[in-house]
N, C-alpha and C positions, 0 to 999 in steps of 0.2 A: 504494500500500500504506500508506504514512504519513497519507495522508489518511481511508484505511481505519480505522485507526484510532483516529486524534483522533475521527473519529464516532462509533465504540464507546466510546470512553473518555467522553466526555460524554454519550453515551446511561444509560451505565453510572453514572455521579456525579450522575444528577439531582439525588439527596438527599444531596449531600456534603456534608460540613463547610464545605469550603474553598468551596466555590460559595454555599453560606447567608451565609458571613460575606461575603463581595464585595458578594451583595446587600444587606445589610441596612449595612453601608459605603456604599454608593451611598445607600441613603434616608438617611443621615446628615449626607452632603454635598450633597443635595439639600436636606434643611430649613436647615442653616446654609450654606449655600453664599449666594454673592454676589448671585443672580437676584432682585432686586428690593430689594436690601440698600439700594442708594443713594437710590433714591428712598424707601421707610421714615425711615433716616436723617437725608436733608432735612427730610420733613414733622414729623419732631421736633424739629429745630431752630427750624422756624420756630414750632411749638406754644410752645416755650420762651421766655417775652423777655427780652431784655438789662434785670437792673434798674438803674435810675436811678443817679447818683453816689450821691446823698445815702441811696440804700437800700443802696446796697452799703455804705457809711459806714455805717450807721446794725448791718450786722451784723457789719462787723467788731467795733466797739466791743460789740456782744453778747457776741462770743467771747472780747474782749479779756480775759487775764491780768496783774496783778501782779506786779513782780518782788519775790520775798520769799528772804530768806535761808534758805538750804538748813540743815536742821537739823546740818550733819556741816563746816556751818563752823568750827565750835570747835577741830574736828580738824586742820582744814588747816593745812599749815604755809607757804601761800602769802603773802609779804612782797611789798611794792614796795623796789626794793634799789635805791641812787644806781652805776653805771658807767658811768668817763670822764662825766660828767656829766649823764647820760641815767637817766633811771628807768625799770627794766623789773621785770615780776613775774615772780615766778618761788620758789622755796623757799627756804627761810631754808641748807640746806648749799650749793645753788649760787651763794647770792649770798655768799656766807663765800670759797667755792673762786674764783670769778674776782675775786676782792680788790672787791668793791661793801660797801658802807654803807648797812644798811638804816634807808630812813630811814619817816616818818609817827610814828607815835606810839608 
């Protein structure tokens, strides 16, 4: 009887929501799915080549940036402060608060 009708019901749902989307799920997982992924992947790799020291040099320094003072330095209240004998930076109340001596200029 149970098998009776699971056959009705799927006779009946040809055109069902729930059945359209599985299928069209399935073709989904089929296009990106793994089945030939590794070997594409490979053959790009090796289309790719490794460039040369002196090229890969040659773009970093392409990309290379400057370092330039941040225009909102003026604002900062970051000191280099003397404690216990050590210079650390840090803000001009914190080096007040743990008794340091801001020193540089």
């Amino acid at each position: 009887m149970r098998r009776l009708a699971v056959i009705l019901v799927s006779i009946l749902c040809s055109g069902c929501f729930a059945l359209d989307e599985i299928d069209s799920g399935q073709r989904e997982m089929d296009r990106y799915g793994g089945k030939g992924k590794g070997a594409k992947a490979e053959a790009a790799v090796a289309k790719q080549e490794e460039p040369s020291p002196a090229e890969r040099a040659r773009q970093w320094w392409d990309k290379a940036r400057t370092f330039e003072p941040r225009s909102d330095d003026a604002k900062s209240d970051i000191v280099s402060c003397r404690v216990d004998g050590a210079i650390r930076f840090m803000s001009q109340t914190d080096c007040a608060n743990s008794g340091g001596r801001i020193s540089g200029s």
